[in-house]
Biotite code that builds the C-alpha atoms (Angstrom):
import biotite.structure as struc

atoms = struc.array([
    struc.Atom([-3.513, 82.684, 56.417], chain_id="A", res_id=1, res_name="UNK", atom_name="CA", element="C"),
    struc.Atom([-6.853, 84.331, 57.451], chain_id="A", res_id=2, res_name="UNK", atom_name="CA", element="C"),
    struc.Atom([-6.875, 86.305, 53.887], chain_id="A", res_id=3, res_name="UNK", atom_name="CA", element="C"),
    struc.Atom([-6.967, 82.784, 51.816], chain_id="A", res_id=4, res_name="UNK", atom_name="CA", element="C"),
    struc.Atom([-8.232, 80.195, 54.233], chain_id="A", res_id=5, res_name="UNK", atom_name="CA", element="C"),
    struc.Atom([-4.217, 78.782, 53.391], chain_id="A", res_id=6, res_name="UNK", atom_name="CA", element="C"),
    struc.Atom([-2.369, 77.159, 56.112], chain_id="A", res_id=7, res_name="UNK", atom_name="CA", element="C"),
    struc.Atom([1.617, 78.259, 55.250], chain_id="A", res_id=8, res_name="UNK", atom_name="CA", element="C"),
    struc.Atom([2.673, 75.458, 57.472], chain_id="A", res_id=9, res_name="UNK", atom_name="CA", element="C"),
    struc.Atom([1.220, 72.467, 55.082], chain_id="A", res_id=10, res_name="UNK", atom_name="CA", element="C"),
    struc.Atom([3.544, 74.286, 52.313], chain_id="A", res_id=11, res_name="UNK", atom_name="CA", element="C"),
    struc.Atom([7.617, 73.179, 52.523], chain_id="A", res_id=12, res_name="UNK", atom_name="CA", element="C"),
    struc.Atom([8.543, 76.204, 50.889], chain_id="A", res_id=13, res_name="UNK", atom_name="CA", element="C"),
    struc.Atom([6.618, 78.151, 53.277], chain_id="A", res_id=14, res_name="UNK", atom_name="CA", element="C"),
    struc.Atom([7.596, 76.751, 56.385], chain_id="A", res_id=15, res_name="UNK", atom_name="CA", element="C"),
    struc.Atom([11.248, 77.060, 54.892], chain_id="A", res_id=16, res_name="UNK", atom_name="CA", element="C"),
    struc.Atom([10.957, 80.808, 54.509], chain_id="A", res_id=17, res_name="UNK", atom_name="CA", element="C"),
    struc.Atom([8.558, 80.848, 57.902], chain_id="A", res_id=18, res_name="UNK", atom_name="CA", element="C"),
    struc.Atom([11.819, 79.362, 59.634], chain_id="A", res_id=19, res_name="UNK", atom_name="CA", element="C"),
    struc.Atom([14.180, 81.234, 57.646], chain_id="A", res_id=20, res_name="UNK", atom_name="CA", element="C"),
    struc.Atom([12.670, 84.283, 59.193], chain_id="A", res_id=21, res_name="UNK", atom_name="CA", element="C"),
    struc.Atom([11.980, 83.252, 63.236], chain_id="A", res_id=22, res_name="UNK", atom_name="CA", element="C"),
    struc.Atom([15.130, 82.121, 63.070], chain_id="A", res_id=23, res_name="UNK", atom_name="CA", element="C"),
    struc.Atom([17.071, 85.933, 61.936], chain_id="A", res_id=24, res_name="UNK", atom_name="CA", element="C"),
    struc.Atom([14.311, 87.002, 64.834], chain_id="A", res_id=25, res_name="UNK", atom_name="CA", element="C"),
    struc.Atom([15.809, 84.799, 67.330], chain_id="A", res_id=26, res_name="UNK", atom_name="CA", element="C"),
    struc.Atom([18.889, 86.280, 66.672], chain_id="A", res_id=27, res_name="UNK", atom_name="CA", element="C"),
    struc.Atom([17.520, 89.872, 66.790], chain_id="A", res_id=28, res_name="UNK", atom_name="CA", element="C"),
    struc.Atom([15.768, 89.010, 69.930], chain_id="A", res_id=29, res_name="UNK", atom_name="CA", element="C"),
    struc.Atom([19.045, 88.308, 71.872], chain_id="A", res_id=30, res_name="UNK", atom_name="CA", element="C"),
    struc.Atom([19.930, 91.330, 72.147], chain_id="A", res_id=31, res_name="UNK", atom_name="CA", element="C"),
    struc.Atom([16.488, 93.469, 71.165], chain_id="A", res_id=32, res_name="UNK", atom_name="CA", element="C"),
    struc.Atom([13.265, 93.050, 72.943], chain_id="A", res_id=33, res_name="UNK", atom_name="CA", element="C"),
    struc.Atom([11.591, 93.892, 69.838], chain_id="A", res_id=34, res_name="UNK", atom_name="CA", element="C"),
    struc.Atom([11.932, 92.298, 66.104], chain_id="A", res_id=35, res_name="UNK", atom_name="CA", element="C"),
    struc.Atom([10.077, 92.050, 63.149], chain_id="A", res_id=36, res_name="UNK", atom_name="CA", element="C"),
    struc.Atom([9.329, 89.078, 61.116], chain_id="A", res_id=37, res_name="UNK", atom_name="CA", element="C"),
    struc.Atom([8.181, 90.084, 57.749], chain_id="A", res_id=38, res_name="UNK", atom_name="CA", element="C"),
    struc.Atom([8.328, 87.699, 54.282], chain_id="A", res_id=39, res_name="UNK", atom_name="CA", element="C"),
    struc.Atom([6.644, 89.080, 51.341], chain_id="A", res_id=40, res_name="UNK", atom_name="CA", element="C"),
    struc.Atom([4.767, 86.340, 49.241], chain_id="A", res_id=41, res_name="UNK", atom_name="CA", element="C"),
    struc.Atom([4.103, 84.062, 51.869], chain_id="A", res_id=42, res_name="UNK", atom_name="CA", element="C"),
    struc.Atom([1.734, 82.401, 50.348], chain_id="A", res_id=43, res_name="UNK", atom_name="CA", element="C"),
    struc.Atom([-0.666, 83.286, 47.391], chain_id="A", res_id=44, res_name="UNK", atom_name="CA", element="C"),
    struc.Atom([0.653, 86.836, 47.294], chain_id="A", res_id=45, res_name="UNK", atom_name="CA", element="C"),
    struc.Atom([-0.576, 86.996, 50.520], chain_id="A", res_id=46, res_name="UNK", atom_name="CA", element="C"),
    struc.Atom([2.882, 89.210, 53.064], chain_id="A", res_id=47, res_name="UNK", atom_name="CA", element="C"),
    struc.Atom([3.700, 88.234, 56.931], chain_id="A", res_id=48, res_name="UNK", atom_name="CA", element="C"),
    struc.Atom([4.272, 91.306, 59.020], chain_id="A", res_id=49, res_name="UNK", atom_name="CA", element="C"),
    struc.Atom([4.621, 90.510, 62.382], chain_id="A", res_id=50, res_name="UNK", atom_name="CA", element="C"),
    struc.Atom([6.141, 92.520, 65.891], chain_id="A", res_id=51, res_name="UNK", atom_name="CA", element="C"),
    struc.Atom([7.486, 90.183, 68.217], chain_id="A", res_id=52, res_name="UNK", atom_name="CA", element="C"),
    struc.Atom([8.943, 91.039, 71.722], chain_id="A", res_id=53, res_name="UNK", atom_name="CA", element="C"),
    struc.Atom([11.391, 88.885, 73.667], chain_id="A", res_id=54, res_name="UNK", atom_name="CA", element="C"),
    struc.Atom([8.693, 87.863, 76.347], chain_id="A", res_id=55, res_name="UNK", atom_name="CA", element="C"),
    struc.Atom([6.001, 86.681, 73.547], chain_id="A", res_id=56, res_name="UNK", atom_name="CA", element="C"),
    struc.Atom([8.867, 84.464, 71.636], chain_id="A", res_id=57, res_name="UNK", atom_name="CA", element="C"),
    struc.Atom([9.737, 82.986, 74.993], chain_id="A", res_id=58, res_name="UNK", atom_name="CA", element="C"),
    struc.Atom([5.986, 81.726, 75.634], chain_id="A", res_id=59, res_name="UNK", atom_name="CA", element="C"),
    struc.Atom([5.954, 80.413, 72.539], chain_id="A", res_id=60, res_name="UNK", atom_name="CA", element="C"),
    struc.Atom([9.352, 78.339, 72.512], chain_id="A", res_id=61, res_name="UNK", atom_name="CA", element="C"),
    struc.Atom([8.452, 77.116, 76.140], chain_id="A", res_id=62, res_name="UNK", atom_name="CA", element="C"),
    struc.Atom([7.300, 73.885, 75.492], chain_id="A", res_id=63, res_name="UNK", atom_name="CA", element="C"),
    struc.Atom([9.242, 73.329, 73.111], chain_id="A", res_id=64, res_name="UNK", atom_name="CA", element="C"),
    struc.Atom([12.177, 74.386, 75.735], chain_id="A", res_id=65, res_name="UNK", atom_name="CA", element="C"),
    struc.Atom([10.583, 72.782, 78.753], chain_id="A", res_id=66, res_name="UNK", atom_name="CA", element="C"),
    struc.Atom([10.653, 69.038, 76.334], chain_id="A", res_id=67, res_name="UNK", atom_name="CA", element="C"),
    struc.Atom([14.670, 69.520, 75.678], chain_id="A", res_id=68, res_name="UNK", atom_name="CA", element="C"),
    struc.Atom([15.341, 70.280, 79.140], chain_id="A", res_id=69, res_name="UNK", atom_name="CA", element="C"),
    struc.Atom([13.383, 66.639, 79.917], chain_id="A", res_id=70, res_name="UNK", atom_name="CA", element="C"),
    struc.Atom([15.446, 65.255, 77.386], chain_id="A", res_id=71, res_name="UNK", atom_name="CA", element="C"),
    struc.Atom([18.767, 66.354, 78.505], chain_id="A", res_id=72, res_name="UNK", atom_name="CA", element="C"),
    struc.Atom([18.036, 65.338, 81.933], chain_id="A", res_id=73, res_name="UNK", atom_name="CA", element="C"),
    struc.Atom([17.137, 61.883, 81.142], chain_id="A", res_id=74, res_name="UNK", atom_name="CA", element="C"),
    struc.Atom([19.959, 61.542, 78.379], chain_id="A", res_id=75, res_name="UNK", atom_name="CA", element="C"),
    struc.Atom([22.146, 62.705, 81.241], chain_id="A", res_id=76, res_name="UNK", atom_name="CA", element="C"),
    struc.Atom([21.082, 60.665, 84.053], chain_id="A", res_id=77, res_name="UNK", atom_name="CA", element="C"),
    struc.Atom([20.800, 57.424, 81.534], chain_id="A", res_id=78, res_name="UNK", atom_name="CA", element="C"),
    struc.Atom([24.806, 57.984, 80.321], chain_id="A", res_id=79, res_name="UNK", atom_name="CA", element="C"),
    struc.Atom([25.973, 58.378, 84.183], chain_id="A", res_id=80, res_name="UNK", atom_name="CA", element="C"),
    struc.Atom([24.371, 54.892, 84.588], chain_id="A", res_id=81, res_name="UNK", atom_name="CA", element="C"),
    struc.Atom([25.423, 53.577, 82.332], chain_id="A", res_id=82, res_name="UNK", atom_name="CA", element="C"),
    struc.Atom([29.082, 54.757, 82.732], chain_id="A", res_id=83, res_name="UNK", atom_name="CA", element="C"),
    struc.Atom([29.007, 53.513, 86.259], chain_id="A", res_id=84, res_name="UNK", atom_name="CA", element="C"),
    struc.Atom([27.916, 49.987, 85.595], chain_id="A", res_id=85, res_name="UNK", atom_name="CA", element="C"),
    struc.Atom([30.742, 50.095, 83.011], chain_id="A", res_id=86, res_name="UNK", atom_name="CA", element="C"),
    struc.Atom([33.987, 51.253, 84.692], chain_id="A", res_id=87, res_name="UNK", atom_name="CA", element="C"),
    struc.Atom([36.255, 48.725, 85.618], chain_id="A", res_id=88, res_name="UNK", atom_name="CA", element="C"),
    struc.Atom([38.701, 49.843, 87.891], chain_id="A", res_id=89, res_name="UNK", atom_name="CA", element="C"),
    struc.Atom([42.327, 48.635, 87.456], chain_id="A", res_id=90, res_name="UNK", atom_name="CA", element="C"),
    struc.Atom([44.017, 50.261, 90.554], chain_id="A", res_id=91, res_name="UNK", atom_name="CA", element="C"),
    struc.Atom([44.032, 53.791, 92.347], chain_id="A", res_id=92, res_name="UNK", atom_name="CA", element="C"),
    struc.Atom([47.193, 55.474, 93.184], chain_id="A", res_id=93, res_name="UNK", atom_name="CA", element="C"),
])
């Protein structure tokens, strides 16, 4: 944090509570454009308060939203593939 120096996110129980509280945002954000994210004792006694608008938490989820969607698509493409190499047809009515 910029108080300490401290980096939350090399601390498990910090990046717990850090996810803990993005992710009741996330929820807040689906139907608010607006949500707070606040978690007292963050680290070293040190509180998170923190606005966050529905167009700020999309830019920062992008990539990570952009790298499923490649996923999915090649995950999807690879199954049909591999499902049509591995029908056998028996007879068609």
């Amino acid at each position: 944090m910029q108080k300490t120096g401290e980096d939350p996110r090399e601390n498990p129980r910090c990046v717990l509570r850090l996810y803990e509280a993005i992710e009741k945002a996330r929820k807040l954000l689906s139907g608010d454009t607006e949500a707070s994210v606040n978690i007292d004792y963050l680290i070293n006694e040190e509180d998170l308060n923190r606005k966050l608008n529905r167009d700020e938490f999309e830019q920062i989820i992008d990539p990570q939203i952009r790298q499923l969607a490649t996923l999915l698509r090649s995950t999807l493409e690879a199954s049909s593939k591999f499902l049509l190499h591995n029908i056998k047809v028996s007879s068609i009515e």
